[in-house]
Structure formats: structure tokens, C-alpha cells
VOTOR-615043 format. One line per 8 residues: number of its first residue (from 1); their letters; for each residue x, y, z of N, C-alpha, C. Coordinates in Angstrom, 2 decimals. Example, Ala and Ser with C-alpha at 12.3 -4.5 7.8 and 13.67 -1.06 7.14 Angstrom:
# VOTOR-615043
1	AS	13.19 -5.69 7.80 12.30 -4.50 7.80 13.20 -3.30 7.80  12.85 -2.25 7.08 13.67 -1.06 7.14 12.90 0.03 7.87
This chain:
# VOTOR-615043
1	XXXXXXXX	17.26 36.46 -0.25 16.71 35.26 -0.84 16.99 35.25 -2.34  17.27 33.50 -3.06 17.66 34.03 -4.21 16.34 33.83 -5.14  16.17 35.05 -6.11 15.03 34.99 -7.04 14.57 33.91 -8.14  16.11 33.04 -8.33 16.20 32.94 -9.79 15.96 31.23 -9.46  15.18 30.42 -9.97 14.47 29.20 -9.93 15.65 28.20 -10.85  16.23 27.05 -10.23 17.32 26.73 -11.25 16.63 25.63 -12.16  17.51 25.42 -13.06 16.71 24.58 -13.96 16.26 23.25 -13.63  16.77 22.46 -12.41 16.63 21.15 -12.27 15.69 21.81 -11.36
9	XXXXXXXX	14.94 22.36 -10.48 14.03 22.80 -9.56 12.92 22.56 -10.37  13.10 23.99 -12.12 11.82 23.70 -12.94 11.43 22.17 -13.33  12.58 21.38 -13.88 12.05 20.20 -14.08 11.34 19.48 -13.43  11.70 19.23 -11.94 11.23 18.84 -11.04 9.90 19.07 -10.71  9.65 20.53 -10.81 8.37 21.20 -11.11 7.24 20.34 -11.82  7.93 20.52 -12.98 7.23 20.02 -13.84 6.70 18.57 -14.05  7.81 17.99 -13.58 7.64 16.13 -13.32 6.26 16.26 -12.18  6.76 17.22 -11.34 5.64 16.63 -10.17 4.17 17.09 -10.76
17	XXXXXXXX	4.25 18.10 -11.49 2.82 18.44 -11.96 2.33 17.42 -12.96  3.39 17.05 -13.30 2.58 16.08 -14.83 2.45 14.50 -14.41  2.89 13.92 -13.23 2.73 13.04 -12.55 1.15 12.70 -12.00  0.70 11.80 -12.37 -0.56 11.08 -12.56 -0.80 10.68 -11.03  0.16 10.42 -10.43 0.07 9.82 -8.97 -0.97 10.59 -8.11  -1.79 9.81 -6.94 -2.73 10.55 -6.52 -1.89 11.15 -5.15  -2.05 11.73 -3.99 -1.28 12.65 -2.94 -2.54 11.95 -1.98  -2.05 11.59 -1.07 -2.59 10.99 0.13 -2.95 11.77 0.70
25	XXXXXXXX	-4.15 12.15 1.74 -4.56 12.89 2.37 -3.93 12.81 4.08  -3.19 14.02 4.35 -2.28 13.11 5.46 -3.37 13.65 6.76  -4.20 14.40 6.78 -5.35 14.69 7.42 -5.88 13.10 8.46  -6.19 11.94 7.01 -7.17 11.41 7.20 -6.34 10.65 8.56  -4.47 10.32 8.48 -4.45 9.59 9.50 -4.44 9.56 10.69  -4.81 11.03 11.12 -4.88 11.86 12.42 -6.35 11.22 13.06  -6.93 10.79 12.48 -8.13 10.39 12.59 -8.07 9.22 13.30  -8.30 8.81 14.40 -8.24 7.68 15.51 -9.34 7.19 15.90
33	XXXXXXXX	-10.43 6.37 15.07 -11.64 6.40 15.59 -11.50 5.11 16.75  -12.08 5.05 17.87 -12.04 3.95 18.87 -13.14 2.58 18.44  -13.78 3.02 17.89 -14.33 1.66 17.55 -14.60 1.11 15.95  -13.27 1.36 15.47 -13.09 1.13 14.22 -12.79 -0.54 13.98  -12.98 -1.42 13.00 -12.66 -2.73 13.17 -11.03 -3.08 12.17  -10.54 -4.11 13.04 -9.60 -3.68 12.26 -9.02 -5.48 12.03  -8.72 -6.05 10.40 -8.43 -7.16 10.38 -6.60 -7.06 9.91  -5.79 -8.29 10.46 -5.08 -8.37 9.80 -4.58 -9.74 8.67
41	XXXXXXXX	-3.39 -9.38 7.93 -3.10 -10.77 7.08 -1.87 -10.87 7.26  -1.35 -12.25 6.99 -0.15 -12.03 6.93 -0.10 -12.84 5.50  1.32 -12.45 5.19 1.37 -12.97 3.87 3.09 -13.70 3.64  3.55 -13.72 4.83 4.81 -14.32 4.89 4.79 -15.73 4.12  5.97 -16.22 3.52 5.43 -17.39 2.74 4.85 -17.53 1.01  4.20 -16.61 0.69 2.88 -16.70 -0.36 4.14 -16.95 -1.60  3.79 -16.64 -2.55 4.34 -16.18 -3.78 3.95 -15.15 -4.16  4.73 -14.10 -5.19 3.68 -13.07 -5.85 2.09 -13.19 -5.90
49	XXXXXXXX	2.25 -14.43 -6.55 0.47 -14.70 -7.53 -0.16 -14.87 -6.10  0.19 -15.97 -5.25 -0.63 -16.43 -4.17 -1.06 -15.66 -3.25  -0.24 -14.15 -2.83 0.03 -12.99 -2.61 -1.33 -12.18 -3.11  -0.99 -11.78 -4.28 -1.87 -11.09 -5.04 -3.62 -11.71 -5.16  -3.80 -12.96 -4.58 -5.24 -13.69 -4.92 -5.60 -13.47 -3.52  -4.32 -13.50 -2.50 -5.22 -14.27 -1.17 -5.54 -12.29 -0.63  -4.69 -11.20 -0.85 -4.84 -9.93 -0.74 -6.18 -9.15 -1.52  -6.71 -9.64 -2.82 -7.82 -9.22 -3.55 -8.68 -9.34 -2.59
57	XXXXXXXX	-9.05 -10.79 -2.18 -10.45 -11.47 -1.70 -10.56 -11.05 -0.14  -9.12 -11.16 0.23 -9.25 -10.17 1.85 -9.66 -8.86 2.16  -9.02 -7.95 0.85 -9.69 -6.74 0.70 -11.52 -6.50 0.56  -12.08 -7.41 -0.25 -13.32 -7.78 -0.72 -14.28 -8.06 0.29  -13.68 -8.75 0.91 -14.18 -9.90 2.18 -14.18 -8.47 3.32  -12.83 -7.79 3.60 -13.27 -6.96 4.78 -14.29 -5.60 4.29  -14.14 -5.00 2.96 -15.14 -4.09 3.03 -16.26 -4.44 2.84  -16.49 -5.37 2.50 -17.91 -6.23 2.76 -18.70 -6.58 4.31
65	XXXXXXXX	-17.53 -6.81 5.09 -17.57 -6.96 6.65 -17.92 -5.47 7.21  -17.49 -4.34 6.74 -17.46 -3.21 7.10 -16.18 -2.55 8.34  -15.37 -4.02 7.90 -13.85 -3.24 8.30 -13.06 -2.07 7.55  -12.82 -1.35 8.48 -11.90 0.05 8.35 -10.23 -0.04 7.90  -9.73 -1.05 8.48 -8.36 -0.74 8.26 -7.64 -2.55 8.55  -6.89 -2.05 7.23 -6.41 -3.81 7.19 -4.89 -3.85 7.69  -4.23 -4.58 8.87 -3.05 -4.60 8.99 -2.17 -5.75 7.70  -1.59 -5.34 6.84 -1.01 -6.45 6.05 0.35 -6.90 6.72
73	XXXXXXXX	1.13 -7.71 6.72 2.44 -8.22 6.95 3.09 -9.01 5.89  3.93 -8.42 5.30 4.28 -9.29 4.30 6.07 -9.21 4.29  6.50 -8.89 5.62 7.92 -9.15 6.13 8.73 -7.88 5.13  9.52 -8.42 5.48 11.20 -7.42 4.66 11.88 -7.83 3.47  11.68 -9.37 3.32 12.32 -9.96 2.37 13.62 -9.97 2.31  13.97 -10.22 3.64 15.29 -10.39 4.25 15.62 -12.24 3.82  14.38 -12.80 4.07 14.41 -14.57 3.95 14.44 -14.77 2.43  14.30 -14.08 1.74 13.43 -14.24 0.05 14.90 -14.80 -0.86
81	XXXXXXXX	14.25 -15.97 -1.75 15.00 -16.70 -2.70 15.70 -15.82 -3.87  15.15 -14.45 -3.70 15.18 -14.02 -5.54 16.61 -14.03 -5.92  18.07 -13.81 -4.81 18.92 -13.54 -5.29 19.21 -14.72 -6.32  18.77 -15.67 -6.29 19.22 -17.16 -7.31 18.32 -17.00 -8.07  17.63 -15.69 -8.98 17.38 -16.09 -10.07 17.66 -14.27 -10.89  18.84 -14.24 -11.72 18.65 -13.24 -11.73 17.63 -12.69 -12.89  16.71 -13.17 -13.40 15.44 -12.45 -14.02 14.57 -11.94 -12.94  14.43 -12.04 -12.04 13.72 -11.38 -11.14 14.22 -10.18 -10.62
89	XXXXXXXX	13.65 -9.39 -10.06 13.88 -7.72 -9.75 13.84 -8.06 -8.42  15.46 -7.04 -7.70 15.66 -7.72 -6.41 14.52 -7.11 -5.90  13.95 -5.80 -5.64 12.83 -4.97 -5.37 11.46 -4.95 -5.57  11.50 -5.54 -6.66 9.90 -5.11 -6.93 9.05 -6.79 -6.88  9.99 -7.58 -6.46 9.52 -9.28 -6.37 9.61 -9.71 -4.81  9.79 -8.59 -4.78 9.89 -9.03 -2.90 8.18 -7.95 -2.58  7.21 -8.68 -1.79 6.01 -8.78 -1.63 5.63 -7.08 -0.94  6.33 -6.99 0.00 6.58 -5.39 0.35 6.36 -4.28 -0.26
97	XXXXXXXX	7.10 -4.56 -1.75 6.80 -3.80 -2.99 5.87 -4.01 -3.56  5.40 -5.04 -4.02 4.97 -5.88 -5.02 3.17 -5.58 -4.51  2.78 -5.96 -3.92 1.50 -6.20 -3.29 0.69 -5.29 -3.28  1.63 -3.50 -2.81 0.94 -2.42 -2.72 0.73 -2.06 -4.09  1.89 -2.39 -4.51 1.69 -1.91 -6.04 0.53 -2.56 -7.16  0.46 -4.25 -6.94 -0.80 -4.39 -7.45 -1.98 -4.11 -6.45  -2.01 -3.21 -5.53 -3.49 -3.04 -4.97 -3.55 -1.63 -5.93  -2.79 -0.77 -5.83 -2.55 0.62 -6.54 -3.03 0.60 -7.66
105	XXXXXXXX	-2.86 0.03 -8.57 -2.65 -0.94 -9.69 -4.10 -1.63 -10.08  -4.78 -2.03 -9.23 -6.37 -2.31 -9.76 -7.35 -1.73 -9.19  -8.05 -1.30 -10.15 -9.14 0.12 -10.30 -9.98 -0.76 -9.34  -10.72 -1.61 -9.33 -11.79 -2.48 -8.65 -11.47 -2.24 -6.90  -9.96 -2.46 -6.44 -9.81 -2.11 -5.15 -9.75 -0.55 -4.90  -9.24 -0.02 -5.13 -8.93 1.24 -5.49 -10.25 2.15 -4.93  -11.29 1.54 -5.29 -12.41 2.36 -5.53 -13.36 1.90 -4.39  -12.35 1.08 -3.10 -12.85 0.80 -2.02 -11.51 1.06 -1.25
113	XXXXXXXX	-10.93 1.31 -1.02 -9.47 2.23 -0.34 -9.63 3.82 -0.21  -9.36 4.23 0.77 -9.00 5.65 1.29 -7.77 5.87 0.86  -6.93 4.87 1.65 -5.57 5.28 1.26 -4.63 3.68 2.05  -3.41 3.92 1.53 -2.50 2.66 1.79 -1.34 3.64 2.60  -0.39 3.11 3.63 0.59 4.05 4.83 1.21 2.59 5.37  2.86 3.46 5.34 3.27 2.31 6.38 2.98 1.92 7.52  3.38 1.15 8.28 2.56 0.66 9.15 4.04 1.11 10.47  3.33 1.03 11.71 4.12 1.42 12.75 5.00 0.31 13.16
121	XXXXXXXX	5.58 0.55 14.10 6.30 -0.58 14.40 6.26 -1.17 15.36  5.04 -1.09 16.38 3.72 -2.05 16.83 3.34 -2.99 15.98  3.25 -2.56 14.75 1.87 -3.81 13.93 3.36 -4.37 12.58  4.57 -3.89 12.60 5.62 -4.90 11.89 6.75 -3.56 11.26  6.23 -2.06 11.34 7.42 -1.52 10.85 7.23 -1.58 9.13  8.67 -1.52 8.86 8.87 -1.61 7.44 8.64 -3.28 6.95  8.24 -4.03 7.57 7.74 -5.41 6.76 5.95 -5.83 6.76  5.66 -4.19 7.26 3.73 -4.16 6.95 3.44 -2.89 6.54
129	XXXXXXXX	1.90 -2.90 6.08 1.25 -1.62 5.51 0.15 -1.77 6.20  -0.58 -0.97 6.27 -2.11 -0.74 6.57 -3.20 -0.39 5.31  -3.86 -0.39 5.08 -5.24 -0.66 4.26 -6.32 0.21 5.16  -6.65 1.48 4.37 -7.79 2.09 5.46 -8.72 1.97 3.93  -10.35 1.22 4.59 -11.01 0.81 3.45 -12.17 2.51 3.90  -13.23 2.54 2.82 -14.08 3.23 2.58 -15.44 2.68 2.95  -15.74 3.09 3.81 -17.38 2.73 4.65 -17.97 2.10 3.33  -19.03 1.24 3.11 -19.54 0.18 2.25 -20.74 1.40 2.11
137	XXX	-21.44 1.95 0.71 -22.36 2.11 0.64 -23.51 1.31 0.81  -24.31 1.94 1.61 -25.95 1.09 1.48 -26.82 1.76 0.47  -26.97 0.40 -0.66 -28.41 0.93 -1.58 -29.48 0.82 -1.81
């Protein structure tokens, strides 16, 4: 075995330690409860913004309901306009990207999320995510 650690390994090292990102608990998705509730959205259509308003209040709305896990759909962005404008980012304006990243992205949801996972390819594959919310405290 070789002893000697190469230098792009340390960096790497080091990126991953100094990286702010949180590590998903891959435990939690083994977890199959049978009478868990489960809503979905779709978001085919929206715009970013319209996207981002109608996803806040759904999030809000189901941990309030005391739903567990949100199916989102927000396609592939196989249909999406952006190539005709090139100020837009082919990637990160297509809703797929975009959506998880502002849920990630605001502390207020965040702090009612377990965790965000792609979704299977039963409930859409690579053009959905899932949303596993955090039981609603009672005070």
C-alpha cells in the first residue's frame, strides 16, 4: 500500500473539511414508515419566482398538516426556453436546480426539513425530489 498522500488528495482533504455543506443522514432513508402522509406538487410550467412562492407555502402548508414527505416534480428541463436568452444559466434556471437550491438556501424552511433526495423513478426520476419534513412541534 502506498504511504505517501498526494497533494491533490490533501487539497481535496481540505476543501471537504472546510466546506460548510451539511452531509445527509443516509440512515434516515432506510426508514419506511407505512403510515406516513405524503403530498405531492408539481411545478411543470411555473417560472423561477412562481416556482419559488408556490414551493415556500407548500412546504408551510404541509408541515403544518403534519405531512412527512413532499413528492416535488419539476421535470428535466428538456421543454425549457432558456437556450434563447443567453443571460440565463443553462443549469441553474432550469427549476430542477434552482428550487432545491432556494429551499437549501432559506433558513425558515430549512429548520422544518430533515433532508432533500432524489426521487425514484416511480414518483419522476431525475425530473423530481422528495422533501422529508420534521414532525411539527406541539407547544
Amino acid at each position: 500500500m502506498n504511504d505517501k498522500i498526494s497533494d491533490k488528495d490533501k487539497k481535496d482533504w481540505e476543501n471537504f473539511l472546510s466546506n460548510k455543506e451539511k452531509l445527509t443522514n443516509k440512515d434516515f432513508w432506510v426508514d419506511t414508515k407505512k403510515n406516513q402522509k405524503i403530498k405531492y406538487i408539481d411545478l411543470h410550467g411555473f417560472t423561477l419566482q412562481e416556482a419559488n412562492k408556490k414551493i415556500e407555502k407548500h412546504i408551510n402548508d404541509s408541515y403544518e398538516n403534519m405531512v412527512s414527505k413532499i413528492v416535488v416534480v419539476t421535470g428535466k428541463g428538456l421543454h425549457s426556453n432558456i437556450e434563447k436568452d443567453p443571460y440565463v444559466s443553462k443549469d441553474l434556471s432550469i427549476l430542477k436546480y434552482s428550487v432545491p437550491n432556494f429551499i437549501e438556501n432559506n433558513f425558515d424552511l430549512m429548520k422544518k426539513i430533515v433532508g432533500i433526495k432524489n426521487a425514484e423513478v416511480k414518483d419522476g426520476g431525475s425530473g423530481a425530489f422528495y422533501i422529508f419534513l420534521k414532525k411539527k412541534s406541539k407547544l
